[in-house]
BADREN-933583 format. One record per atom (N, C-alpha, C, O): x, y, z; residue in three letters; atom name; residue number from 0. Coordinates in pm, whole numbers, plus 50000, padded with zeros to 5 digits. Layout:
BEGIN
east:X	north:Y	up:Z	aa:ALA	at:CA	i:NUM
...
// end
This chain:
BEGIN
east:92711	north:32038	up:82182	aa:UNK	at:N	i:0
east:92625	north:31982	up:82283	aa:UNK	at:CA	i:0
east:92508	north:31908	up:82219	aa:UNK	at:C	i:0
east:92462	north:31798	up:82249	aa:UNK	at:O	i:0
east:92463	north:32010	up:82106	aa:UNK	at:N	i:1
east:92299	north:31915	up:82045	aa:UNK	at:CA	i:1
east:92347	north:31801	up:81982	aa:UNK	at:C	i:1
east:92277	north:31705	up:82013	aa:UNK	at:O	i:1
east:92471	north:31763	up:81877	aa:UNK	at:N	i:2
east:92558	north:31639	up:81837	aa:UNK	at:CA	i:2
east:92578	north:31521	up:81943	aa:UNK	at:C	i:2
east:92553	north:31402	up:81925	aa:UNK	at:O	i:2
east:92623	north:31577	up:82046	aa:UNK	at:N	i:3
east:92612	north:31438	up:82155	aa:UNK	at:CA	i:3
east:92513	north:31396	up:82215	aa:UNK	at:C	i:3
east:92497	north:31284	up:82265	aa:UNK	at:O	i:3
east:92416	north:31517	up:82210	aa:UNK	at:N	i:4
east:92264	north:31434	up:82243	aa:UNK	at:CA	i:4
east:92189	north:31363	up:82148	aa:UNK	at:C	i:4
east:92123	north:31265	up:82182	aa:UNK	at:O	i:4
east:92193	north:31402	up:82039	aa:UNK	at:N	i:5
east:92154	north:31357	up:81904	aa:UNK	at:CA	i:5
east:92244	north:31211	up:81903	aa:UNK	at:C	i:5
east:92212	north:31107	up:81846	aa:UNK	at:O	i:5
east:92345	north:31232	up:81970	aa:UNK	at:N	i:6
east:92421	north:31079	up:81927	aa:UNK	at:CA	i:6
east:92372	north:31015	up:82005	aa:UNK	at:C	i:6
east:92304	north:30925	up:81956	aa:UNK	at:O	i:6
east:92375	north:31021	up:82167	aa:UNK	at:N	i:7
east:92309	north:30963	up:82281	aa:UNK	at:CA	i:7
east:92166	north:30878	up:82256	aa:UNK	at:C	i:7
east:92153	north:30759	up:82287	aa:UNK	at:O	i:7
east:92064	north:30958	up:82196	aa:UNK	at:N	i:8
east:91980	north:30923	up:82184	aa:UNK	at:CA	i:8
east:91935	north:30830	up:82053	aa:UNK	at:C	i:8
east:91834	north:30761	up:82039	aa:UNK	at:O	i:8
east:92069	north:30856	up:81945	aa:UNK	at:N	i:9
east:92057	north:30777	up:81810	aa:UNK	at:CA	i:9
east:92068	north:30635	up:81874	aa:UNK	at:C	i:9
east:91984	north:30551	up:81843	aa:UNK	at:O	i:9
east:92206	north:30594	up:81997	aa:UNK	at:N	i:10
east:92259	north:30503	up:82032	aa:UNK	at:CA	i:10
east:92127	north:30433	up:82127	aa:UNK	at:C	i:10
east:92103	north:30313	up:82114	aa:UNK	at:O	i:10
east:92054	north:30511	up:82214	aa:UNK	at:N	i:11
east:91938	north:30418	up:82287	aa:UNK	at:CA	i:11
east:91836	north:30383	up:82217	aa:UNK	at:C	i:11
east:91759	north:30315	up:82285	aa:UNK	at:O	i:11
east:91788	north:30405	up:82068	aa:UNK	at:N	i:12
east:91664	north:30401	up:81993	aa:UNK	at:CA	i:12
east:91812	north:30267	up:81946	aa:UNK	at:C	i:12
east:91815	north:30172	up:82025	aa:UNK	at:O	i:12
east:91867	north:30264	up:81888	aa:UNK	at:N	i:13
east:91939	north:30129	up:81805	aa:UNK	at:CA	i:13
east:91900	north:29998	up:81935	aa:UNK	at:C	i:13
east:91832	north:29895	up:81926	aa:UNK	at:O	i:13
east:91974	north:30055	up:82049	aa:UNK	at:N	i:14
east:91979	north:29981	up:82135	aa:UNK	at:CA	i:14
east:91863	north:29888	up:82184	aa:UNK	at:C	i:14
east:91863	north:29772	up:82226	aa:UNK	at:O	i:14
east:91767	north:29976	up:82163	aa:UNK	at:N	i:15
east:91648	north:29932	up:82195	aa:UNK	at:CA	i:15
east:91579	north:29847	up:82102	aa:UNK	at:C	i:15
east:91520	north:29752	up:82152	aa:UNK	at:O	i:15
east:91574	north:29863	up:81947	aa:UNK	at:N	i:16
east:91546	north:29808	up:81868	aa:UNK	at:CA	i:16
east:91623	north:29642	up:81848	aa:UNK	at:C	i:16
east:91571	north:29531	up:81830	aa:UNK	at:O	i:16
east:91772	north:29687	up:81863	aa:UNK	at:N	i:17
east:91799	north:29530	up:81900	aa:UNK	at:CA	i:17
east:91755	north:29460	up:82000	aa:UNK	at:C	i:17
east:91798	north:29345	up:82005	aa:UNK	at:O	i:17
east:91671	north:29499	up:82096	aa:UNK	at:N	i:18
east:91634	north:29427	up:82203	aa:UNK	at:CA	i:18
east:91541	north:29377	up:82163	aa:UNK	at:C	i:18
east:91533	north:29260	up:82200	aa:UNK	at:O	i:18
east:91444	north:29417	up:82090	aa:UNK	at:N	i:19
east:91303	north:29408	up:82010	aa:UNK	at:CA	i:19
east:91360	north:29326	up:81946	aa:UNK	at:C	i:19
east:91329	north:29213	up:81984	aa:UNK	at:O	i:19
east:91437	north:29328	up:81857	aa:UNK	at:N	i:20
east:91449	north:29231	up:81745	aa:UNK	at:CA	i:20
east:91520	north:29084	up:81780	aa:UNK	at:C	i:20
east:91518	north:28990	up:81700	aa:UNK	at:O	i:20
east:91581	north:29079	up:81908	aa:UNK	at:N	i:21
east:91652	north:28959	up:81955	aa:UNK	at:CA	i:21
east:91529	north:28917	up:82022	aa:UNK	at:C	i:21
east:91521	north:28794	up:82017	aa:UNK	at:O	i:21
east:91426	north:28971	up:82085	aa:UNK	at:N	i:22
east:91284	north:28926	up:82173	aa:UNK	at:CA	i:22
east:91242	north:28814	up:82008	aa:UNK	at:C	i:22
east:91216	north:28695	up:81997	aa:UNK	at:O	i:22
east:91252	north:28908	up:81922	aa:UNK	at:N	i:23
east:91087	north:28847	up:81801	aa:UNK	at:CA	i:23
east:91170	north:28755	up:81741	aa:UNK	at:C	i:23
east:91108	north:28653	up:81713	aa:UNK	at:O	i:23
east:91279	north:28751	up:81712	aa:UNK	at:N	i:24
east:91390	north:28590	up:81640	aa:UNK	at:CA	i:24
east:91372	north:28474	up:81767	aa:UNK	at:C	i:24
east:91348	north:28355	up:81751	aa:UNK	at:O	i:24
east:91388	north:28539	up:81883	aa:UNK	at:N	i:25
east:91359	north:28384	up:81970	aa:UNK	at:CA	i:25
east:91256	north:28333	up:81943	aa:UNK	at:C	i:25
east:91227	north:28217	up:81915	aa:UNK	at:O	i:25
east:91175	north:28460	up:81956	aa:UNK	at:N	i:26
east:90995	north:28431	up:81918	aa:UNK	at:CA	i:26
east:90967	north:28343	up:81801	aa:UNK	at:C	i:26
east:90874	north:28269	up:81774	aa:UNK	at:O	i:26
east:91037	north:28364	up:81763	aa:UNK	at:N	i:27
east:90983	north:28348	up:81604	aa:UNK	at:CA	i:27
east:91026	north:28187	up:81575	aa:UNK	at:C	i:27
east:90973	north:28114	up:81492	aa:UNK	at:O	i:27
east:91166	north:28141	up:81690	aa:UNK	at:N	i:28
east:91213	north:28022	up:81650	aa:UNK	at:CA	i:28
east:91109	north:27890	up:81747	aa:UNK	at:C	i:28
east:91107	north:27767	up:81732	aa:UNK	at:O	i:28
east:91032	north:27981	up:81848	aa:UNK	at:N	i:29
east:90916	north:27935	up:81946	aa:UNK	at:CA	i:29
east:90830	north:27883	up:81871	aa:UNK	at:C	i:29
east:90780	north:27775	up:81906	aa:UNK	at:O	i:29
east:90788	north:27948	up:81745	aa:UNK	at:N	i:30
east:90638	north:27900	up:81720	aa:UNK	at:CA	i:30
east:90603	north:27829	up:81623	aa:UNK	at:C	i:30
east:90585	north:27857	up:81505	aa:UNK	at:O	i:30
east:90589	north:27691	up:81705	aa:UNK	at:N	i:31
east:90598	north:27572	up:81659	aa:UNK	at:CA	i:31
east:90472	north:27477	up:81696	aa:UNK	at:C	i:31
east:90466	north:27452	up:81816	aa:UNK	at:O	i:31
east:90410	north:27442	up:81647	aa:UNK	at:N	i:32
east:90296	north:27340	up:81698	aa:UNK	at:CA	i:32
east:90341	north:27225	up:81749	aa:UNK	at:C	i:32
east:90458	north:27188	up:81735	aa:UNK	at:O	i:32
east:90226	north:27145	up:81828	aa:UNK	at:N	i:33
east:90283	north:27061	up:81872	aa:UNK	at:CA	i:33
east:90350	north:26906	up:81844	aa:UNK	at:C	i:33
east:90391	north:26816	up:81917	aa:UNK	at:O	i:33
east:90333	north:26930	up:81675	aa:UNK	at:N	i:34
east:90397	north:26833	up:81594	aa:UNK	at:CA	i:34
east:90517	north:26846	up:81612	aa:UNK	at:C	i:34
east:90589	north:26759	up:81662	aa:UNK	at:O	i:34
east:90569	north:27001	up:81556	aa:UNK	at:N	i:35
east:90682	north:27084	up:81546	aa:UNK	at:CA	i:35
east:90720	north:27167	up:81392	aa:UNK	at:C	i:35
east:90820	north:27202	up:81331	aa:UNK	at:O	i:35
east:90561	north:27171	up:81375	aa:UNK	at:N	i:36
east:90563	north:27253	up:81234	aa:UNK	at:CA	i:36
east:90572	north:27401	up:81269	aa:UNK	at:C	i:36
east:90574	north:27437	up:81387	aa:UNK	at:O	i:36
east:90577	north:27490	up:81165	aa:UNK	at:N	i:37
east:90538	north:27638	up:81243	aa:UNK	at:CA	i:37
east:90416	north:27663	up:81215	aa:UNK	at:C	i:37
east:90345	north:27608	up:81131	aa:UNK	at:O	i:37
east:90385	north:27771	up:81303	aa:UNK	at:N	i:38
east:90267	north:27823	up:81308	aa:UNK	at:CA	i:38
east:90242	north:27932	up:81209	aa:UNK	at:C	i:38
east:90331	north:28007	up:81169	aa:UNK	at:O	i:38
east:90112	north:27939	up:81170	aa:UNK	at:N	i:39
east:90068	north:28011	up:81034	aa:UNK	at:CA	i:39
east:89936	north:28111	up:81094	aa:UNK	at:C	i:39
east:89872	north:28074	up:81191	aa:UNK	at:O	i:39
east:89909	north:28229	up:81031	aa:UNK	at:N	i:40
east:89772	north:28291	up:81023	aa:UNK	at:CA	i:40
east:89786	north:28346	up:81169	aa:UNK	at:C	i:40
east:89886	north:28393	up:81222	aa:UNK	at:O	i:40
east:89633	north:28322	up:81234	aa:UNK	at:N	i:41
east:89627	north:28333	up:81360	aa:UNK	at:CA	i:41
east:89697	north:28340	up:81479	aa:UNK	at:C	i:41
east:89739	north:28431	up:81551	aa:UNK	at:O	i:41
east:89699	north:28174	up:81480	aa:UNK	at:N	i:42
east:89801	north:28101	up:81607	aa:UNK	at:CA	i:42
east:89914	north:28189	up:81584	aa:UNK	at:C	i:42
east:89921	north:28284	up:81661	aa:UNK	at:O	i:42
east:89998	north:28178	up:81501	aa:UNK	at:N	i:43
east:90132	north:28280	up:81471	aa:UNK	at:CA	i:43
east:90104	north:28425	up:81561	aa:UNK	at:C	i:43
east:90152	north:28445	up:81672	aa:UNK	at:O	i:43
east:90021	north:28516	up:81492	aa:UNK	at:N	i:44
east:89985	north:28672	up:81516	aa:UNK	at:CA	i:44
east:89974	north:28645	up:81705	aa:UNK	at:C	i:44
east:90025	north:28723	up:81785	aa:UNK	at:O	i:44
east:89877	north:28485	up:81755	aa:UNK	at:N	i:45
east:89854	north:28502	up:81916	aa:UNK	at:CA	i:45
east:89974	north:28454	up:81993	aa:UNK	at:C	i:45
east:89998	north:28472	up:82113	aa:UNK	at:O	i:45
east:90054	north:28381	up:81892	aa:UNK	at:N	i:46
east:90156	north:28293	up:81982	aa:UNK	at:CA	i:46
east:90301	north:28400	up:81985	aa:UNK	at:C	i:46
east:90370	north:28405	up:82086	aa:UNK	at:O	i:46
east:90326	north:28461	up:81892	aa:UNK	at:N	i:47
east:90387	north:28612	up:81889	aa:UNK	at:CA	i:47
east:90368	north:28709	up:81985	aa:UNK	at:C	i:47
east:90467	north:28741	up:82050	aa:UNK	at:O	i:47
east:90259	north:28763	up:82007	aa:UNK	at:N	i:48
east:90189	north:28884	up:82054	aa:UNK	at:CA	i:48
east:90220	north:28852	up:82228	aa:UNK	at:C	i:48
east:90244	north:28933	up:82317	aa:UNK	at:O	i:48
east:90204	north:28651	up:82235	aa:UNK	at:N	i:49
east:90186	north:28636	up:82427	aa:UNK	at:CA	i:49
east:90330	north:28620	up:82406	aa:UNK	at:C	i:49
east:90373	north:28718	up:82466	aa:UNK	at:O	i:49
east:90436	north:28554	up:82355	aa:UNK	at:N	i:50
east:90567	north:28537	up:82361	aa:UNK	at:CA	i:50
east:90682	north:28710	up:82382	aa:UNK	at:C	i:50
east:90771	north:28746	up:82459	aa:UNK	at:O	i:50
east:90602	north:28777	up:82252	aa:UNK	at:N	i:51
east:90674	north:28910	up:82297	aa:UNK	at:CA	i:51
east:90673	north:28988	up:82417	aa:UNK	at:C	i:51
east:90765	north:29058	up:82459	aa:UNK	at:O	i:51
east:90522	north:28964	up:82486	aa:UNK	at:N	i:52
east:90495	north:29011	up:82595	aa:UNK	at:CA	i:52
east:90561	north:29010	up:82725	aa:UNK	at:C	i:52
east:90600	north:29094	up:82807	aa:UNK	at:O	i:52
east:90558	north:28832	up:82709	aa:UNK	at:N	i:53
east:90609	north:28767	up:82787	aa:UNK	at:CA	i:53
east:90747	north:28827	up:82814	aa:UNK	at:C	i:53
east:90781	north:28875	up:82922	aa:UNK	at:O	i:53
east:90826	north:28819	up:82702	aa:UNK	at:N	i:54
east:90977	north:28895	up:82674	aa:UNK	at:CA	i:54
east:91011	north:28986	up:82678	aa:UNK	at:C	i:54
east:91131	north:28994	up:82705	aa:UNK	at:O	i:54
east:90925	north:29130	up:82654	aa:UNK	at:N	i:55
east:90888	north:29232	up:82699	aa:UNK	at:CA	i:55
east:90960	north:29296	up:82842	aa:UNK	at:C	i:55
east:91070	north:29352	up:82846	aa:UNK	at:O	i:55
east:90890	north:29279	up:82930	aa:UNK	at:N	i:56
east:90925	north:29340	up:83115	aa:UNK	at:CA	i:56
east:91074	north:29281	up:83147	aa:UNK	at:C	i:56
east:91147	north:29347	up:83221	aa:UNK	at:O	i:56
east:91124	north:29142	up:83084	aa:UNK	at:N	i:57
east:91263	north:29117	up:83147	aa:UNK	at:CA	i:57
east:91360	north:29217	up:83057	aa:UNK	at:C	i:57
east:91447	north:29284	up:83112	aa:UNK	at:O	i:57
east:91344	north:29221	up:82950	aa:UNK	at:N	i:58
east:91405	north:29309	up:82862	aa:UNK	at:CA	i:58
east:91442	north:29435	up:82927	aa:UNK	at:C	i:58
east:91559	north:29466	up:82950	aa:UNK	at:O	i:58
east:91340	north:29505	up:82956	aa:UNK	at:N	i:59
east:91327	north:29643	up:82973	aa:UNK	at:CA	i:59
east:91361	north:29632	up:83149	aa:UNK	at:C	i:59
east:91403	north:29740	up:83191	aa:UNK	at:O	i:59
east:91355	north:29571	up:83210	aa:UNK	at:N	i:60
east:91378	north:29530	up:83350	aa:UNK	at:CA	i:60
east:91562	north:29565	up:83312	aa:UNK	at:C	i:60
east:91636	north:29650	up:83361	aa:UNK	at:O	i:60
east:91587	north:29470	up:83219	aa:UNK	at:N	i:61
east:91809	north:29456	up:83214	aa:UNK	at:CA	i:61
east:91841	north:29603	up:83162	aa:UNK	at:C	i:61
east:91930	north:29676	up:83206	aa:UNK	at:O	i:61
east:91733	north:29639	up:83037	aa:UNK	at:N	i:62
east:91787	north:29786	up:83002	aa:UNK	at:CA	i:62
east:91778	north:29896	up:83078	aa:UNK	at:C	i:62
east:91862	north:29984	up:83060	aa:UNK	at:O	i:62
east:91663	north:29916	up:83186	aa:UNK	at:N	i:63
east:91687	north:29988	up:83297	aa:UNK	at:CA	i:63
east:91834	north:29999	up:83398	aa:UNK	at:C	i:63
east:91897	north:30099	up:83432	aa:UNK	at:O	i:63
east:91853	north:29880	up:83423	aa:UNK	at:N	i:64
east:91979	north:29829	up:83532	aa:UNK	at:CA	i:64
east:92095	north:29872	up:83373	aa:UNK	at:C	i:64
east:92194	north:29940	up:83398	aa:UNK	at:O	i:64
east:92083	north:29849	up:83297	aa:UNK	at:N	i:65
east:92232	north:29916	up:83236	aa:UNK	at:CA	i:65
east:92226	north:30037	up:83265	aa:UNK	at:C	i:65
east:92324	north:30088	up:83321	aa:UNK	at:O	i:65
east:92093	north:30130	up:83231	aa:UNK	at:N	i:66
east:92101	north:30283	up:83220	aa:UNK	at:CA	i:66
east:92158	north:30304	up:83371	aa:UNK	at:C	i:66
east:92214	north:30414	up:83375	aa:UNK	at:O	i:66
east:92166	north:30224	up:83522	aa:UNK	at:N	i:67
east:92164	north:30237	up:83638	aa:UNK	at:CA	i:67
east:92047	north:30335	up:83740	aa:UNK	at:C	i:67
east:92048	north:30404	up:83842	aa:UNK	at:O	i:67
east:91939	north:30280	up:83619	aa:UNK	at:N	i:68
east:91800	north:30382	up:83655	aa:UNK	at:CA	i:68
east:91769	north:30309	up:83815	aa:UNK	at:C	i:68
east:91814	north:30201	up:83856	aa:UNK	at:O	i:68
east:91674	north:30409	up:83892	aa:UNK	at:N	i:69
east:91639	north:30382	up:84036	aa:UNK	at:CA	i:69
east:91484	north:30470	up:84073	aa:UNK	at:C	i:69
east:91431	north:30575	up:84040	aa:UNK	at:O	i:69
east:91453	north:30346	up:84166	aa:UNK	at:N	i:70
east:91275	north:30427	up:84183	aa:UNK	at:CA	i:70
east:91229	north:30464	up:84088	aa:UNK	at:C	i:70
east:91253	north:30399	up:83986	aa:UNK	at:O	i:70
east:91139	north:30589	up:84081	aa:UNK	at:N	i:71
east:91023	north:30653	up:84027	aa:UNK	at:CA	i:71
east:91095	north:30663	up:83847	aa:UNK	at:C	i:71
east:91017	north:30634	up:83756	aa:UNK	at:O	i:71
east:91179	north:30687	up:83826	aa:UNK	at:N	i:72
east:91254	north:30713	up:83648	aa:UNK	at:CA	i:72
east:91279	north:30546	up:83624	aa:UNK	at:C	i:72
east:91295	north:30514	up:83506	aa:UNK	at:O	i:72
east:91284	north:30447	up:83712	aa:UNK	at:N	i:73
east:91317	north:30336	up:83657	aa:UNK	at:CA	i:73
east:91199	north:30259	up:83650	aa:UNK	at:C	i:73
east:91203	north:30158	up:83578	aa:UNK	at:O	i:73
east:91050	north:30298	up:83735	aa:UNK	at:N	i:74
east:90953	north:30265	up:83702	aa:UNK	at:CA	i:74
east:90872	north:30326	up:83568	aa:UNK	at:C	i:74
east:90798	north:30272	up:83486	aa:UNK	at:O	i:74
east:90912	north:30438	up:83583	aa:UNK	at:N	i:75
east:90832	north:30521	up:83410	aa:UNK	at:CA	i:75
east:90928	north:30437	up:83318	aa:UNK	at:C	i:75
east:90864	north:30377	up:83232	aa:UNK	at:O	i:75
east:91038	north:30420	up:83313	aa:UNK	at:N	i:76
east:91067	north:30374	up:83228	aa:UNK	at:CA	i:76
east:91046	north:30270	up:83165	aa:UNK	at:C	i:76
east:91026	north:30269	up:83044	aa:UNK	at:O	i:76
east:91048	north:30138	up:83259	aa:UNK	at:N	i:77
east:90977	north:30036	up:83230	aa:UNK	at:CA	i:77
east:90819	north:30003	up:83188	aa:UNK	at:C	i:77
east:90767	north:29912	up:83123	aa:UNK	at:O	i:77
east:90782	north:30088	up:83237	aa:UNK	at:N	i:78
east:90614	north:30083	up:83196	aa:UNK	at:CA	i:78
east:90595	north:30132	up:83059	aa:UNK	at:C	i:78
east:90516	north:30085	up:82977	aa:UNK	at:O	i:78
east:90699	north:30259	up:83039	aa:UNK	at:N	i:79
east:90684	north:30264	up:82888	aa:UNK	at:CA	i:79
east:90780	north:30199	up:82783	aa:UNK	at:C	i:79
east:90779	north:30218	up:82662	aa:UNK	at:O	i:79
east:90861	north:30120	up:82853	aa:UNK	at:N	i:80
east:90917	north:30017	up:82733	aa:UNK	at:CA	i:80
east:90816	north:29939	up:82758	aa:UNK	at:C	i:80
east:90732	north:30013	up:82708	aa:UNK	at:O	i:80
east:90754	north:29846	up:82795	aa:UNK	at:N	i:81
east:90734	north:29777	up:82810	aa:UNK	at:CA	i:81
east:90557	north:29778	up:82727	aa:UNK	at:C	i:81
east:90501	north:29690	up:82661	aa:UNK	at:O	i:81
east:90517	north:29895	up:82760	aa:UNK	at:N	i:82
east:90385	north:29971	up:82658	aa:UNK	at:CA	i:82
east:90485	north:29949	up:82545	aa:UNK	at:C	i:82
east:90470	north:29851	up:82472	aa:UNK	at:O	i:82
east:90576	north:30025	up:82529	aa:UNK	at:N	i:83
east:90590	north:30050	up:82338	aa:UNK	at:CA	i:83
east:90606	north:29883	up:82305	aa:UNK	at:C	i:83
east:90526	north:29835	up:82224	aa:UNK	at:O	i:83
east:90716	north:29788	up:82369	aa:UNK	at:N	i:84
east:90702	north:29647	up:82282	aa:UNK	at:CA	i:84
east:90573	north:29586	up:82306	aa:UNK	at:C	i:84
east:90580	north:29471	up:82263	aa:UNK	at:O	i:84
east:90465	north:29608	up:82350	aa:UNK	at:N	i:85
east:90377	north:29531	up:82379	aa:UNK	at:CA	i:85
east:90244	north:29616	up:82204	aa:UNK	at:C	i:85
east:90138	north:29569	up:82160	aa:UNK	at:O	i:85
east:90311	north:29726	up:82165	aa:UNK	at:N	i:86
east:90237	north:29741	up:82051	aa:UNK	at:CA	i:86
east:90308	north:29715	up:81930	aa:UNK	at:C	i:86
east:90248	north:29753	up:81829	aa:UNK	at:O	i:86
east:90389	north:29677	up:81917	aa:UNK	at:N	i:87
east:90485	north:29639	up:81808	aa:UNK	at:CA	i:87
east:90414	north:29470	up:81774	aa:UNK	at:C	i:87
east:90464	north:29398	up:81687	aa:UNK	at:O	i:87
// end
């Protein structure tokens, strides 16, 4: 029983991390000035931080609807995905 939860939960932390990591490669192919150079220093760290955000709530909005979460567990849930990518 503790093996399939241990697996369960190995499989939603991966899961989740690829979601994170497919959010910050789009991101990352976004930030571009308006020449079409990339962005460096600053602008990078602000144009990242509003882009992930941004990417953030739809993310965790689709991974809810896979889990087939509803009401009150599909709102905690989202609020705290959506807290944890917003500190990453």
């Amino acid at each position: 029983m503790k093996k399939t939860l241990m697996t369960a939960l190995v499989s939603a932390c991966a899961l989740l991390a690829g979601h994170a990591f497919a959010a910050n490669a789009e991101c990352e192919g976004k930030a571009l000035d308006k020449n079409g150079k990339p962005l460096a220093g600053a602008a990078k760290t602000s144009f990242m931080k509003k882009c992930e955000k941004e990417a953030g709530p739809s993310a965790c909005e689709t991974q809810a609807a896979e889990k087939k979460l509803a009401g009150a567990a599909k709102n905690s849930f989202v609020k705290k995905c959506t807290a944890d990518s917003a500190k990453k």
